[in-house]
N, C-alpha and C positions, 0 to 999 in steps of 0.2 A: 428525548434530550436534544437540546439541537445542536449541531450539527459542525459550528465552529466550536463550541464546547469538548465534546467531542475528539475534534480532530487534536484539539491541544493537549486534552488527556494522554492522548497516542502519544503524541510526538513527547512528553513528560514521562510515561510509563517507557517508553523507549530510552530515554536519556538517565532513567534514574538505574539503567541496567549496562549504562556505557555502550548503547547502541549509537553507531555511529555515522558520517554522511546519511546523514537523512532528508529524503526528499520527499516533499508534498506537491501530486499534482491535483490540480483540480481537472476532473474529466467529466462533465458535465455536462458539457456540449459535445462530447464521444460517443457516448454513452447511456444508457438508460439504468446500468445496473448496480453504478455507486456513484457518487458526487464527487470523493475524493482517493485515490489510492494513496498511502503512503509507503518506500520505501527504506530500508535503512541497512546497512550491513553487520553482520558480527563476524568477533573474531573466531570463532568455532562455532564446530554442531552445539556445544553443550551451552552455547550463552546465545546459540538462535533459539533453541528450545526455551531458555531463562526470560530471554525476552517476551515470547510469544506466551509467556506465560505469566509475566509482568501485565502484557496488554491487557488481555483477558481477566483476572483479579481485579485490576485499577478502573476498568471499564462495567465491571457486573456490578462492583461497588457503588457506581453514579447508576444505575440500573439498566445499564446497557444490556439488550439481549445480543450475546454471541449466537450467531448463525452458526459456525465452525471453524474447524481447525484441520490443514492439512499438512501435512509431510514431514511432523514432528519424527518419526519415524527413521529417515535419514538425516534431517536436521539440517541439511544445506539449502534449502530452501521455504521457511516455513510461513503457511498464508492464514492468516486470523481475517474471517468475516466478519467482518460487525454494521451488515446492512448497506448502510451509506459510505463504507470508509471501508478501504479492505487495505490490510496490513500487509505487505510483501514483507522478512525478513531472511536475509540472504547472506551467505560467504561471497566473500566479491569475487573471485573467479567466476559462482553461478551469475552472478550480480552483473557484470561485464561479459559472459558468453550472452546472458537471453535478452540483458541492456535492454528493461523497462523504458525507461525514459528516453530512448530512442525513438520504438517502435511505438510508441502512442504521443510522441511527437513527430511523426511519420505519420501517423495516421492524421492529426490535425491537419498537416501540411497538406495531405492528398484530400481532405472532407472540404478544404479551402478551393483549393484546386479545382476539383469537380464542377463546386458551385457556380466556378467564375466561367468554370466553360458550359455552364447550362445555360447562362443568361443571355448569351448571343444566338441559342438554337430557338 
């Protein structure tokens, strides 16, 4: 399936369970190991679980193979693999301590960085 397809399922399986602040990075040029991460917050364990379970359904549907699913378990954090596109869903306190969208825009910023100081060695 490709890929922008895909990504909009998510973010639609996401929104039809009231998941909400939803962010789409493209990490592409980070990364080898997804194209796109998407984040999104719930209001409790029980509708991060709903969510992540909305994805999964809506996604196997279009014939997505899910890779996996982690941390249903405590529910404050739960991460749905789906190859290219790996699903973060979060309570926002985990959401704002571990601040995704920080740290791998940190990571851009230093991949930049690097580059500019190799070119004068």
């Amino acid at each position: 399936m490709d890929t922008e397809l895909m990504k909009q399922a998510v973010v639609d399986a996401l929104e039809d369970i009231k998941g909400y602040d939803i962010a789409v990075m493209d990490v592409r040029k980070l990364t080898t190991m997804a194209s796109y991460m998407i984040i999104a917050n719930a209001t409790s364990t029980r509708q991060a679980k709903a969510l992540a379970n909305n994805v999964r359904e809506k996604l196997k549907e279009l014939g997505v193979d899910i890779r996996g699913t982690e941390g249903e378990k405590e529910g404050e954090w739960v991460l749905v693999d789906l190859g290219d596109i790996i699903v973060h869903i979060m309570l926002p306190a985990t959401r704002a301590y571990y601040n995704l969208e920080q740290l791998w825009g940190a990571a851009e910023s230093r991949r930049q960085h690097v580059k500019s100081d190799s070119i004068g060695q």
